[in-house]
C-alpha positions in Angstrom: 88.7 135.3 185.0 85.4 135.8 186.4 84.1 139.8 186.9 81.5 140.1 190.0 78.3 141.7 189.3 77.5 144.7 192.0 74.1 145.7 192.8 75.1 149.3 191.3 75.5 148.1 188.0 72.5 148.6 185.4 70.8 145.0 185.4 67.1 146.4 184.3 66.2 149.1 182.0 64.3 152.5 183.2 60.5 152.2 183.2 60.5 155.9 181.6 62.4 154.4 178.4 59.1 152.7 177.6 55.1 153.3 177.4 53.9 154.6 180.6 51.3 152.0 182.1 48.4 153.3 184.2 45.6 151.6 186.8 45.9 148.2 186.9 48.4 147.8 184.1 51.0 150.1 186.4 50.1 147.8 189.6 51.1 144.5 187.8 53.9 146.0 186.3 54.3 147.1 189.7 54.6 144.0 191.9 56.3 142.2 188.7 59.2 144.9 189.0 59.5 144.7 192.9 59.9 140.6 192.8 61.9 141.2 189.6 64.0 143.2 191.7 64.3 140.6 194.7 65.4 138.0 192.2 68.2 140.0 190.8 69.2 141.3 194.2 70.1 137.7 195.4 73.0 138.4 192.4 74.6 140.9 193.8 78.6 140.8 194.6 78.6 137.5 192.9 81.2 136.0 190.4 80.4 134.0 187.1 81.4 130.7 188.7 79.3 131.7 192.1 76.3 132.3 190.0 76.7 129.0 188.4 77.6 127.4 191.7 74.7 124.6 193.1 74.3 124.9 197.1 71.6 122.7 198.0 70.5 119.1 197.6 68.4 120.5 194.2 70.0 121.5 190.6 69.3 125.0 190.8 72.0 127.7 191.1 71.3 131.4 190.8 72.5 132.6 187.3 70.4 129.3 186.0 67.1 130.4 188.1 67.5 133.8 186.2 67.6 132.3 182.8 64.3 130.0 184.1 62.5 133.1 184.2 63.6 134.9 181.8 62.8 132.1 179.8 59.4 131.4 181.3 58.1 135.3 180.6 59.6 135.3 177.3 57.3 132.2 176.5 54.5 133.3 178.1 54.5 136.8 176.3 54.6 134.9 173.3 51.6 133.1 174.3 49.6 136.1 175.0 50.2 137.6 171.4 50.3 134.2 169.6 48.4 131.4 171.5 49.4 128.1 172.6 51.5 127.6 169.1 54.1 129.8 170.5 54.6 126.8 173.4 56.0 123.5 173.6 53.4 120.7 172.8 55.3 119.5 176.3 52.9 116.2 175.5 55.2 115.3 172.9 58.7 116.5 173.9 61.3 113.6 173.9 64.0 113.1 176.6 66.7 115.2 174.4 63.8 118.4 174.7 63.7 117.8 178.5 67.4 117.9 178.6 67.8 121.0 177.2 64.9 122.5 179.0 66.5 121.7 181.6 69.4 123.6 180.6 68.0 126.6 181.8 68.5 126.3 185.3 72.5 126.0 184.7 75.2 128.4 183.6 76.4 127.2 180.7 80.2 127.4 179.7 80.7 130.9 178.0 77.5 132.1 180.0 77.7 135.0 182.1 76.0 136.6 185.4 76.1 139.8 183.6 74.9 138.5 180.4 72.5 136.4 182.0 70.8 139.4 183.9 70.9 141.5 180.3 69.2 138.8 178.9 66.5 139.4 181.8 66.4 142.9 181.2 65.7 142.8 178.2 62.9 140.4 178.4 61.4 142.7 180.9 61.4 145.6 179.2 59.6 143.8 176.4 57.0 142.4 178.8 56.1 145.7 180.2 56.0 147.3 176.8 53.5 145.0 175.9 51.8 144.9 179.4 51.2 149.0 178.6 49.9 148.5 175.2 47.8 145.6 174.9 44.5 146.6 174.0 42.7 143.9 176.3 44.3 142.6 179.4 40.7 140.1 178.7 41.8 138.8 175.8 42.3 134.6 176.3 44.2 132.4 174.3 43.4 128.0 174.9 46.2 126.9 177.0 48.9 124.9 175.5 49.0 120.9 175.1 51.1 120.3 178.5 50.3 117.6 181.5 49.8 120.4 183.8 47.2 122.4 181.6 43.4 121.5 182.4 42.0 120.1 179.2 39.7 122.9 177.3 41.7 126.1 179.5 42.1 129.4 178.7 43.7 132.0 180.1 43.3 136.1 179.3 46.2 138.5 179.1 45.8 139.3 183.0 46.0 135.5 183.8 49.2 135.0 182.3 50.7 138.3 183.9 50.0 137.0 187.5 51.4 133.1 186.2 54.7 135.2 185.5 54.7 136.8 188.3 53.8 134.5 190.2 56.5 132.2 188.9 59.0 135.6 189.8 58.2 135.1 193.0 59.3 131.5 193.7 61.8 131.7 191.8 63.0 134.6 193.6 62.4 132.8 197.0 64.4 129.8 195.8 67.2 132.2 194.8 67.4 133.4 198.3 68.3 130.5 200.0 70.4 129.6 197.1 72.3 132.5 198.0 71.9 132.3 201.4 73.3 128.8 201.2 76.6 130.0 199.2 77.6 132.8 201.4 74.7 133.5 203.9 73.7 136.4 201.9 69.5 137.2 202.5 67.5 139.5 200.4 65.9 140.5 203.4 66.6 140.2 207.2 
């Protein structure tokens, strides 16, 4: 049986528990939080097997576009403390690494909503540890081998920050009319 996941249950940690970010650290962290928070809000109420539940014409489902970016910051932290070797070479991936790429954007059997959104927590909280304690938000790593990458690219610290929350942000849009497809739900309106 499936438990439902309320929107007063613990599904981020408490900025206080970690290093207090300031200027524009805080202000990333800031707008990463708020979209963070739209994108687990489209959770709310929902069971296991509604979270894993596809609504439109696309793959996606909402406990799926969860794991996509938790997965996605994950990486790209990586990247910002080890450089491109912590990617993909995406140039090289066969048709069995796409396939469980693409296993990201499901609910697996066994996987959870709650799980899925402690997973996402915990990511976060490691994001915005780092994002208070780099010492250079300048600091640029080459850009991994991928088709998408422009050949010679770097990005800093700060570049990737606004990738992921950029990517947070679409993701969270899709989510909402995920939702709003299941059950007519809205994050806003």
């Amino acid at each position: 049986m499936s438990e439902t996941v309320t929107a007063d249950e613990p599904t981020t940690h408490d900025p206080a528990d970690g290093p207090t970010a300031t200027g524009e650290r805080a202000d990333l962290l800031e707008v990463l939080a708020k979209h963070r928070g739209f994108l687990r809000f489209t959770t709310r109420d929902l069971t296991d097997e509604q979270a894993g539940q596809r609504t439109t014409a696309g793959e996606l489902c909402l406990g799926g576009l969860i794991k996509h970016v938790t997965a996605v910051e994950r990486n790209w932290v990586r990247f910002i403390l080890d450089g491109p070797s912590a990617m993909p070479d995406f140039t090289r991936m066969t048709e069995a690494d796409w396939a469980r790429r693409a296993d990201e954007f499901r609910m697996l059997p066994g996987e959870t909503l709650a799980g899925v959104l402690a997973d996402y927590a915990e990511a976060a909280l490691r994001t915005d540890e780092l994002v208070a304690t780099l010492p250079d938000l300048d600091a640029a790593q080459p850009l991994p081998d991928a088709p998408w990458s422009e050949p010679g690219g770097r990005w800093s610290a700060r570049r990737v920050l606004l990738h992921i929350i950029a990517e947070t942000t679409q993701h969270a849009g899709h989510a909402d009319i995920v939702r709003e497809s299941l059950d007519d739900a809205k994050t806003m309106g």
